[in-house]
C-alpha positions as a Python dict, from the first residue, in 0.01 Angstrom:
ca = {
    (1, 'X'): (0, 0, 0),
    (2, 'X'): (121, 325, -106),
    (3, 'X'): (185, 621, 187),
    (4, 'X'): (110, 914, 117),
    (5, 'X'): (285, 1062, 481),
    (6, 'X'): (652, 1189, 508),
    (7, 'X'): (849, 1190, 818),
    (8, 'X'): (1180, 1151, 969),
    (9, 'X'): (1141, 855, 1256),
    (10, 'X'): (1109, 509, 1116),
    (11, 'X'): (784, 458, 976),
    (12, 'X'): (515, 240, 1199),
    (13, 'X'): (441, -102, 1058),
    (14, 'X'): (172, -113, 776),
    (15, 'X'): (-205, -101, 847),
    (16, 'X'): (-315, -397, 698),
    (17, 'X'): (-473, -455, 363),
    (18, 'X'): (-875, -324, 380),
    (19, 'X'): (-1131, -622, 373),
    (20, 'X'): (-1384, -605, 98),
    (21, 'X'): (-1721, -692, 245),
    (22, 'X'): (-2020, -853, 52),
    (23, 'X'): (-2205, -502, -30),
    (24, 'X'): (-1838, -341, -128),
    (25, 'X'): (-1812, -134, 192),
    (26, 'X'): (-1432, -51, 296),
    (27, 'X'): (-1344, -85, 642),
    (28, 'X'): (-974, -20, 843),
    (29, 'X'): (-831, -275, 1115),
    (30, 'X'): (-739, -53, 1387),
    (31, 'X'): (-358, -88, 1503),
    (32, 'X'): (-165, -2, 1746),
    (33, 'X'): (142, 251, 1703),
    (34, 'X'): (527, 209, 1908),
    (35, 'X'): (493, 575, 1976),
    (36, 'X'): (312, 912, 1849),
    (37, 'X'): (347, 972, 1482),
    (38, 'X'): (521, 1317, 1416),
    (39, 'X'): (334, 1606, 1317),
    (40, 'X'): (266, 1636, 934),
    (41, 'X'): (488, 1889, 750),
    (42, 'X'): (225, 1998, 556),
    (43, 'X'): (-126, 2158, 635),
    (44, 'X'): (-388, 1963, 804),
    (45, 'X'): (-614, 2065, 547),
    (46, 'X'): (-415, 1790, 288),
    (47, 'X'): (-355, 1580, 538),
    (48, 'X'): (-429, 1240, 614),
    (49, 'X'): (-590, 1193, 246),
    (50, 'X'): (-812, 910, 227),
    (51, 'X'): (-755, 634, 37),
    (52, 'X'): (-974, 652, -302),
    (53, 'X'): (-1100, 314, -421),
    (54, 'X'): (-1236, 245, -698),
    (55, 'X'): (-1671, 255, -656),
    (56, 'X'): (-1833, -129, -675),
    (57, 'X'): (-1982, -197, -953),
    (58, 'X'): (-2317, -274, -918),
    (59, 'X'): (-2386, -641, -990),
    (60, 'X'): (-2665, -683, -1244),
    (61, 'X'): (-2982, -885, -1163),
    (62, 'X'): (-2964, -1157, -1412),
    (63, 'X'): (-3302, -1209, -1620),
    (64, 'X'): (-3571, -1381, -1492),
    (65, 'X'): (-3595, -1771, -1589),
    (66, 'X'): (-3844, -1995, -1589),
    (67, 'X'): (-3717, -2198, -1394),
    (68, 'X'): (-3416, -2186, -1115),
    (69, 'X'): (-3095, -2272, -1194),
    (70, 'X'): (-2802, -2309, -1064),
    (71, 'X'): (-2537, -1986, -1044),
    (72, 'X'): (-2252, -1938, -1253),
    (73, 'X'): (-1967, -2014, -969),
    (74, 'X'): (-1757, -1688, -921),
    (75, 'X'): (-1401, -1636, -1077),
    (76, 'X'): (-1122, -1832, -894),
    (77, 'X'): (-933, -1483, -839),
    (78, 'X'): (-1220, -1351, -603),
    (79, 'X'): (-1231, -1441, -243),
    (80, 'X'): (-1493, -1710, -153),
    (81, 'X'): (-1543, -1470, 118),
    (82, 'X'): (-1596, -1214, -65),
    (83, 'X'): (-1804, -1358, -366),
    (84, 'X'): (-2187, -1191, -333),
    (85, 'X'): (-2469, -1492, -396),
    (86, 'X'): (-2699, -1366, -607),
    (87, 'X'): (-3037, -1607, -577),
    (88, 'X'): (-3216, -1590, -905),
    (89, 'X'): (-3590, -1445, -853),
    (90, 'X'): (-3833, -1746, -777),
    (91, 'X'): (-4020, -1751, -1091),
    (92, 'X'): (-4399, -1906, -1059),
    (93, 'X'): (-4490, -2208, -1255),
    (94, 'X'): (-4723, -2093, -1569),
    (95, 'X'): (-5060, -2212, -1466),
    (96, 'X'): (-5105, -2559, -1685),
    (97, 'X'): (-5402, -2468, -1924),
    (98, 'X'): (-5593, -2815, -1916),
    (99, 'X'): (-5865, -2799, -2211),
    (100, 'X'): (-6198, -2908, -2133),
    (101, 'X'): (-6314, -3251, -2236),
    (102, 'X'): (-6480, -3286, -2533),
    (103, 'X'): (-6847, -3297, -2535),
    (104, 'X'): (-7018, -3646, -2533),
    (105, 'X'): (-7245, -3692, -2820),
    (106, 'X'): (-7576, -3684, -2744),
    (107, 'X'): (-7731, -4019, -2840),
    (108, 'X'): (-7969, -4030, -3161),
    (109, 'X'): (-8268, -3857, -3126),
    (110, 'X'): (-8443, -4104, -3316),
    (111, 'X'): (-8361, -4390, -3086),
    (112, 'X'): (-8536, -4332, -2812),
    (113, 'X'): (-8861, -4216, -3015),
    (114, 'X'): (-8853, -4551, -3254),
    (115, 'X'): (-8873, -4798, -2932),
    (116, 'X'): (-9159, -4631, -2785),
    (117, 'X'): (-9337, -4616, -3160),
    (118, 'X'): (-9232, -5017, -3164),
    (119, 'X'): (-9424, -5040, -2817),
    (120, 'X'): (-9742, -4876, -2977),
    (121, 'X'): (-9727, -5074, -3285),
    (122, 'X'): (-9707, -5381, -3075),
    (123, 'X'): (-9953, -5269, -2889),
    (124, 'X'): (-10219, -5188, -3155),
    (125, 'X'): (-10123, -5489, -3342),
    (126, 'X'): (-10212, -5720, -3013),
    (127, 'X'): (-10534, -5854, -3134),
    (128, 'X'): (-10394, -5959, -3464),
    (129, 'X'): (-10060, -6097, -3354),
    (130, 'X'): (-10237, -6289, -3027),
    (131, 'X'): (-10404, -6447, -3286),
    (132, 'X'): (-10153, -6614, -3457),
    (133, 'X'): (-9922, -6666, -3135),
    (134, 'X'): (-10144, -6908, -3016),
    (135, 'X'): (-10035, -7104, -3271),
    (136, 'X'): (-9730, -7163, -3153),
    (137, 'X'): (-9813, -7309, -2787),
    (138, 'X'): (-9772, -7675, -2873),
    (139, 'X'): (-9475, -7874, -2893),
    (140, 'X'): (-9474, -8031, -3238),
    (141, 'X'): (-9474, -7920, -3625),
    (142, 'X'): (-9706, -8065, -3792),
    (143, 'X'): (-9969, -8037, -4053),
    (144, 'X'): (-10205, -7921, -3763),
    (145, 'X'): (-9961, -7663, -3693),
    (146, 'X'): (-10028, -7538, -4053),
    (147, 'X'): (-10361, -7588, -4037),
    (148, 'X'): (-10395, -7321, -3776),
    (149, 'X'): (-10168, -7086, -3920),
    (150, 'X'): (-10344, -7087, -4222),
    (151, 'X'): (-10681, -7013, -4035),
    (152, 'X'): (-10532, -6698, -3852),
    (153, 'X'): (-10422, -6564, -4109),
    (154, 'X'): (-10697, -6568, -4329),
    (155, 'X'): (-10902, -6388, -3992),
    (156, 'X'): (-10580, -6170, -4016),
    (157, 'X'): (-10719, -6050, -4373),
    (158, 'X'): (-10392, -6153, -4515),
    (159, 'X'): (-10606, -6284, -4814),
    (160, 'X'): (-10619, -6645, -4962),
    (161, 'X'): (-10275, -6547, -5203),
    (162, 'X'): (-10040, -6421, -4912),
    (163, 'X'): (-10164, -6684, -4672),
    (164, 'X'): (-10058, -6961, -4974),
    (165, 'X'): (-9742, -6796, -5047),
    (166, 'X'): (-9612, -6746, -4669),
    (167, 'X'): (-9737, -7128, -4572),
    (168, 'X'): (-9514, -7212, -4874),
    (169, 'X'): (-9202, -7030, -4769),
    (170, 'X'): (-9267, -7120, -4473),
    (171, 'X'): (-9213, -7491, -4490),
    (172, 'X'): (-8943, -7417, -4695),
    (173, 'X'): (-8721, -7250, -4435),
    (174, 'X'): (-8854, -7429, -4146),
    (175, 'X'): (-8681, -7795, -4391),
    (176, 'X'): (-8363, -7565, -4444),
    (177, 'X'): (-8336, -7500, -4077),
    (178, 'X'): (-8429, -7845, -3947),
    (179, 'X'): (-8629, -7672, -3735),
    (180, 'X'): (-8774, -7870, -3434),
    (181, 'X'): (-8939, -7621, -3206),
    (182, 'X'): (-9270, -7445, -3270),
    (183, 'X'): (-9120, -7127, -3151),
    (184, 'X'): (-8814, -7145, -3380),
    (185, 'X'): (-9078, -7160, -3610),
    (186, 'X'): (-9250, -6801, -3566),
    (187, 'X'): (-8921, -6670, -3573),
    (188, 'X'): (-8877, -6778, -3972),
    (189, 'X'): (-9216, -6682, -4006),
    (190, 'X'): (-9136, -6304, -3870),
    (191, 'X'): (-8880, -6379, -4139),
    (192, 'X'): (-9130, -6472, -4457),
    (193, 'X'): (-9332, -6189, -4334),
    (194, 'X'): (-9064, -5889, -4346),
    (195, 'X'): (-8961, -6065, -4691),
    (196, 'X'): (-9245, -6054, -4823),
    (197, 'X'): (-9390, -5664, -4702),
    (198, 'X'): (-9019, -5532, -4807),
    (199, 'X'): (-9124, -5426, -5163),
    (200, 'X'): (-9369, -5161, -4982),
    (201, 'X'): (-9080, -5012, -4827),
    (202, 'X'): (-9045, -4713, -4943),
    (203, 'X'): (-8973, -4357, -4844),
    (204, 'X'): (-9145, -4009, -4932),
    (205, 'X'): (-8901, -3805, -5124),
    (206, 'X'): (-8899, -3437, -5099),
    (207, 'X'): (-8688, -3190, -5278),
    (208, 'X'): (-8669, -3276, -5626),
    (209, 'X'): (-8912, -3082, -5718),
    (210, 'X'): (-8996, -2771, -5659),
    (211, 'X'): (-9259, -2780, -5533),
    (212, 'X'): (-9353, -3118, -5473),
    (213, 'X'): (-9670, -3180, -5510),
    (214, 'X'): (-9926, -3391, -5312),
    (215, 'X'): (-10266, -3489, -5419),
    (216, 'X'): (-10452, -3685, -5114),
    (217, 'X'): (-10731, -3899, -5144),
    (218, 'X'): (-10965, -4201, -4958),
    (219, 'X'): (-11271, -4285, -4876),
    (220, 'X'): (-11500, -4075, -4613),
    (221, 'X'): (-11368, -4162, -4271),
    (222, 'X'): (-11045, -4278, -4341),
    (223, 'X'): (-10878, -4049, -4154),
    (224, 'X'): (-10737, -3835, -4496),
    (225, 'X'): (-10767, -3502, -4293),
    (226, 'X'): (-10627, -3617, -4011),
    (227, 'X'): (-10298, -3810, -4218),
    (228, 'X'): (-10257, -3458, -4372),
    (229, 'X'): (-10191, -3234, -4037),
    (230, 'X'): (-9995, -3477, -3871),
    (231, 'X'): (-9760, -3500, -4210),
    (232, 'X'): (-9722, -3148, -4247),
    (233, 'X'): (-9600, -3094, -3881),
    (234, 'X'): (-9341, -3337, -3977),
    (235, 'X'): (-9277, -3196, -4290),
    (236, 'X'): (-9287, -2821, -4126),
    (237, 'X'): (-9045, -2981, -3863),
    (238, 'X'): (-8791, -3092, -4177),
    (239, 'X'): (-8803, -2695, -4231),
    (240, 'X'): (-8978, -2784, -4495),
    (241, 'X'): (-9189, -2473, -4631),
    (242, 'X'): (-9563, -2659, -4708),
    (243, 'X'): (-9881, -2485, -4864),
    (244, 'X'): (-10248, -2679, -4804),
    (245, 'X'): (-10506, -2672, -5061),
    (246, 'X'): (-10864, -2693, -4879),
    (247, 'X'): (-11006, -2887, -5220),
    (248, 'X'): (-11243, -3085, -5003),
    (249, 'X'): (-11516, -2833, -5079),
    (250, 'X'): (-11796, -3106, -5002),
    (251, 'X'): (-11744, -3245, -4685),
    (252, 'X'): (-11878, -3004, -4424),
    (253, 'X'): (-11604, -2815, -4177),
    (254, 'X'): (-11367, -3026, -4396),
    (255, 'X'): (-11171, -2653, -4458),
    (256, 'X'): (-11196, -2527, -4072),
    (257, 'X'): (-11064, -2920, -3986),
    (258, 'X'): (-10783, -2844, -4247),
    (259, 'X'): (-10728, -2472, -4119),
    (260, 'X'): (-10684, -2606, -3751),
    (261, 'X'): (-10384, -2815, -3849),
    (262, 'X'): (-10240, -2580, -4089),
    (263, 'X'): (-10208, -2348, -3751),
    (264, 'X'): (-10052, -2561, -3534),
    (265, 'X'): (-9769, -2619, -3782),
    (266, 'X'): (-9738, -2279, -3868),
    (267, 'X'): (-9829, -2314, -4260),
    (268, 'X'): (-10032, -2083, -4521),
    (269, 'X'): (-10395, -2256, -4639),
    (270, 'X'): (-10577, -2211, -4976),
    (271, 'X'): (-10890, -2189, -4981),
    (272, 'X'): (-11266, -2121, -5121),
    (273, 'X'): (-11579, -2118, -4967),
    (274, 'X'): (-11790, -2345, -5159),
    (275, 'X'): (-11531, -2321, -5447),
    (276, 'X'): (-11478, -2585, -5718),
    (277, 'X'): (-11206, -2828, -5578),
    (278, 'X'): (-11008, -2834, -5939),
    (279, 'X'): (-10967, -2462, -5920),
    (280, 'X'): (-10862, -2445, -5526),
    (281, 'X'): (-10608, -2715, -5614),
    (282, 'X'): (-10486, -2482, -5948),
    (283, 'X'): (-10450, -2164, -5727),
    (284, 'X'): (-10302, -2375, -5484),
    (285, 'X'): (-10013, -2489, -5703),
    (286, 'X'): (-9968, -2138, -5847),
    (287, 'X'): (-9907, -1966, -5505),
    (288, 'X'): (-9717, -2275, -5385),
    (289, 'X'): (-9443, -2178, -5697),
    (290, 'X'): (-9481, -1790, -5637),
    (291, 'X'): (-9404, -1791, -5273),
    (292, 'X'): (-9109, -2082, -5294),
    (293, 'X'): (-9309, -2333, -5117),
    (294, 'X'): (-9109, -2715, -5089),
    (295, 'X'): (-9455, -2903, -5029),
    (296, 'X'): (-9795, -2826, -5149),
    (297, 'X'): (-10052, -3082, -5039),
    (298, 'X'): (-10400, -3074, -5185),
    (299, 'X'): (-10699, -3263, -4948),
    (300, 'X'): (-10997, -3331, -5161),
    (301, 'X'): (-11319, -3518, -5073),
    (302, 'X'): (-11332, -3868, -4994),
    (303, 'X'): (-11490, -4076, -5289),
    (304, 'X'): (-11615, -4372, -5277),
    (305, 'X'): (-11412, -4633, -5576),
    (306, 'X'): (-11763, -4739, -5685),
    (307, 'X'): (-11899, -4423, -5774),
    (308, 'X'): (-11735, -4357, -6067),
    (309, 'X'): (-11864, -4010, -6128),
    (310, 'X'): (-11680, -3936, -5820),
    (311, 'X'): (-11387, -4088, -5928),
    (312, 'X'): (-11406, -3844, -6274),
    (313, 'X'): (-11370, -3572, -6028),
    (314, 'X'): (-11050, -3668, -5907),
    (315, 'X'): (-10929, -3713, -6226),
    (316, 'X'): (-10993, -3382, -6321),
    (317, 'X'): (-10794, -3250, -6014),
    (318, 'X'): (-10521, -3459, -6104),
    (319, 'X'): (-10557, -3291, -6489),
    (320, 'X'): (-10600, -2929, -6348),
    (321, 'X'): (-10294, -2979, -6111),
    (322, 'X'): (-10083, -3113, -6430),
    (323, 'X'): (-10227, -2776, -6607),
    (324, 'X'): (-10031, -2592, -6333),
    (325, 'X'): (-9746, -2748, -6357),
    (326, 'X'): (-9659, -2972, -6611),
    (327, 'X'): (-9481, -3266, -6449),
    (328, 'X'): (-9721, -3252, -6079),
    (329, 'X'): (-9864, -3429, -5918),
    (330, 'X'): (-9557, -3604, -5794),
    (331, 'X'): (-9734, -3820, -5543),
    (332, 'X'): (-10098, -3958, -5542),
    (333, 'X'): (-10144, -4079, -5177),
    (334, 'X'): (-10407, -4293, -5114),
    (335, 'X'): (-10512, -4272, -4727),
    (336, 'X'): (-10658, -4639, -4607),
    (337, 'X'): (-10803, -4754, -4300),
    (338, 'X'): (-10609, -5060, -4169),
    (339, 'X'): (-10988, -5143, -3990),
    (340, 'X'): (-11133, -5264, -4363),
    (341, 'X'): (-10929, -5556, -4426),
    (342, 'X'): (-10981, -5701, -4746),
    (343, 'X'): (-11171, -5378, -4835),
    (344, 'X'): (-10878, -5179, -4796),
    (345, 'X'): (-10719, -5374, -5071),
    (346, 'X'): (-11056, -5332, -5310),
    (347, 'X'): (-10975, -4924, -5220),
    (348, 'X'): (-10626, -4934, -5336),
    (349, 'X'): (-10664, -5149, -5665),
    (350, 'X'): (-10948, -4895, -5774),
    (351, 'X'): (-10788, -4625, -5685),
    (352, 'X'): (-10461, -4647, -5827),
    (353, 'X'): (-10654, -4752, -6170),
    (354, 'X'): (-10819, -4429, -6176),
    (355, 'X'): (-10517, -4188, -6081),
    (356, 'X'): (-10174, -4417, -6020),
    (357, 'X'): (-10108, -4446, -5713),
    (358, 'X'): (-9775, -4398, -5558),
    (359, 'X'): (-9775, -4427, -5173),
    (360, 'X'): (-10045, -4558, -4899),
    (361, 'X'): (-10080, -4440, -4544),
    (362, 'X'): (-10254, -4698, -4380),
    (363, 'X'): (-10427, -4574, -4042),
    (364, 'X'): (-10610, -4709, -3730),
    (365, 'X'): (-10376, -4992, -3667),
    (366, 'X'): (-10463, -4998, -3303),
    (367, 'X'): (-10705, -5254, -3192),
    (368, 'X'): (-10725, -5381, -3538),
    (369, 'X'): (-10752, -5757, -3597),
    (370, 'X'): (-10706, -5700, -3949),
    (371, 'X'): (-10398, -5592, -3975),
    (372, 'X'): (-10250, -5860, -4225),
    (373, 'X'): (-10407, -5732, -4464),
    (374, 'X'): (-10074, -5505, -4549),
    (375, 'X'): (-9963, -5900, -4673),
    (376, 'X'): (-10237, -5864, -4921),
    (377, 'X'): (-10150, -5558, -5072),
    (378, 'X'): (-9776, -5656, -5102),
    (379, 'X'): (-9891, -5970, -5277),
    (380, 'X'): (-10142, -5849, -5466),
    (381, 'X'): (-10110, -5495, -5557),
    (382, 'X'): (-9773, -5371, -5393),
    (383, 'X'): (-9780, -4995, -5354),
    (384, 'X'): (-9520, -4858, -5116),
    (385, 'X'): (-9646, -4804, -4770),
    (386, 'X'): (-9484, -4441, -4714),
    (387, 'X'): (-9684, -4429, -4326),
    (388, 'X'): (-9863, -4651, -4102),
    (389, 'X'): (-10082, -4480, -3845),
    (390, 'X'): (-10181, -4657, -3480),
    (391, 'X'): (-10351, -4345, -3324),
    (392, 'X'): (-10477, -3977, -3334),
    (393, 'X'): (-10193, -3806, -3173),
    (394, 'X'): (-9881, -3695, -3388),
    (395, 'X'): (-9616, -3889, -3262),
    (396, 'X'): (-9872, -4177, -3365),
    (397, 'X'): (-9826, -4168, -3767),
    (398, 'X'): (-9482, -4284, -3849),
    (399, 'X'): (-9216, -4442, -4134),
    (400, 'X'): (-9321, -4815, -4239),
    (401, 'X'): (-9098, -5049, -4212),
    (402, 'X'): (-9130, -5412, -4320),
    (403, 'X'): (-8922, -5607, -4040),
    (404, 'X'): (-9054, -5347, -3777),
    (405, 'X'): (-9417, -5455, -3846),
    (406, 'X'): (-9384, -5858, -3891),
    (407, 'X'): (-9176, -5819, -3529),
    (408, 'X'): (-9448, -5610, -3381),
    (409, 'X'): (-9721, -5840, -3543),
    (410, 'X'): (-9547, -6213, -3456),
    (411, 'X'): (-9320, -6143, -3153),
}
């Protein structure tokens, strides 16, 4: 250490060296001296000058991490002493984002809904398929077995040509299987059955035309009216846009019955007071293409097959329609009442004579004991079954489907 003090007695031994403490503060040991140090030759006022050290540089907080890490270990030169520790700042964990679960698809709509319509077909069907269960109590398969069979179904209405032709399959299968048990047996009959009713399987298309047009018809009582609402609440429920055509201009309150449904599904009504039915049917189909209707549905009176003046009047709807646009009607729909039996069948061979037919809804399943008499049709004049009905309430007209209504019938 340099002195910066002059005198003439020996000099005292050296202070020594300053300690350098962790914050760079300077400090002196204090010593003791052999005697009293002379008096400075020079003025007090420059005496004694402190010793100037160079100022600490600061240390620099080092940049925040995410995570801690271990510190750099000081130069060798540097006093372990004397080394600051510098603690990196705690830096907090980024919150872990966890993304929600995906949703869990809601199951089918139409699940739920088809059981409980397989519950009411079953149940309207009871009288006809208890029936023909019975036959199946014994324990043997024999010609008494089809003896019986052939009875129920003939009280079944499934007509003298369906009853032949599913006793013949039927023996068929039931050799193929080597089948041994009389239940076994009404299972390959639920078989022949759906076989045999799958050519009426058929869907109502909507959409390639525009509009598509529907021209309704049946007997009084049917339940044509009724078929009519309950299709365009499904049809409004498609987001399909429908227009009604009150053409049943006969039939008293047949329009107010018509106007009731067309409110609750929210759809615009044509109609005439007293008006010819041809000419509600034309307007009908004019306003149906003006306002960019999907549907328009024309209801006209119920006529009987064996009046055929009646029957000219529905062909002259059907002409009129065709006059307002050239390739309507696009579906004839023949409304039948399951009740009939064999009748039913008479309805839809006349019928589709007069006007070609291209769809049946078949209503008032429930309670029937006639219901085979969808067998006849398929065997005798098989017109796709677009709807089967077992009730007044909506929920109570739906799809047909040929394995749905041999199970419901036989099981």
């Amino acid at each position: 250490m340099f002195s910066f003090f002059k005198k003439s007695a020996p000099a005292p031994a050296p202070a020594e060296a300053p300690t350098l403490l962790p914050e760079g503060w300077v400090t002196k040991k204090a010593s003791t001296p052999a005697e009293p140090p002379a008096a400075p030759e020079v003025a007090p006022a420059v005496a004694a000058a402190p010793v100037v050290l160079p100022a600490p540089v600061p240390v620099a907080s080092p940049a925040p991490v995410p995570v801690a890490a271990p510190v750099n270990p000081p130069a060798a030169s540097q006093p372990a002493a004397s080394r600051p520790v510098v603690l990196p700042p705690v830096v907090a964990p980024a919150p872990k984002v966890v993304a929600p679960p995906p949703p869990v698809p809601a199951p089918e709509p139409a699940a739920a809904p088809r059981q409980s319509w397989m519950e009411r077909l079953r149940a309207g069907l009871r009288k006809t398929g208890g029936s023909i269960a019975g036959v199946f109590t014994g324990t043997k398969i024999d010609e008494q077995l089809y003896e019986e069979l052939e009875e129920a179904l003939l009280l079944a209405d499934a007509g003298v040509k369906a009853t032949q032709f599913l006793l013949d399959d039927l023996k068929r299968r039931v050799k193929e299987a080597r089948a041994t048990d009389p239940q076994a047996v009404r299972g390959l009959l639920v078989d022949a059955l759906a076989e045999l009713l799958k050519p009426l399987e058929k869907g109502l298309e909507v959409g390639r035309y525009t509009p598509t047009v529907m021209m309704v018809v049946g007997v009084n009582g049917a339940g044509k009216t009724t078929s009519i609402g309950k299709l365009t609440r499904h049809l409004a429920d498609s987001n399909q846009k429908v227009l009604l055509a009150a053409a049943d201009t006969f039939r008293a309150a047949a329009r107010e019955q018509l106007g009731v449904w067309a409110d609750r599904a929210q759809v615009e009504i044509i109609s005439q007071e007293g008006g010819d039915p041809a000419a509600v049917s034309f307007d009908a189909v004019n306003a149906g293409r003006a306002r960019g209707a999907d549907v328009v549905i024309a209801d006209t009176a119920g006529r009987l097959p064996t009046q055929l003046h009646l029957m000219e009047e529905l062909k002259k709807i059907k002409r009129v329609i065709t006059k307002a646009q050239a390739d309507a009607p696009h579906e004839v729909l023949l409304v039948v009442d399951g009740n009939t039996g064999q009748n039913a069948l008479n309805q839809v061979k006349a019928f589709d004579e007069a006007l070609g037919l291209t769809g049946l809804v078949v209503t008032k399943l429930d309670g029937t004991a006639k219901g085979g008499v969808l067998a006849a049709i398929a065997r005798e004049r098989p017109v796709p079954v677009y709807f089967i009905g077992v009730g007044e309430k909506l929920e109570d007209l739906e799809t047909f489907s040929a394995r749905e209504f041999a199970r419901a019938l036989l099981e």
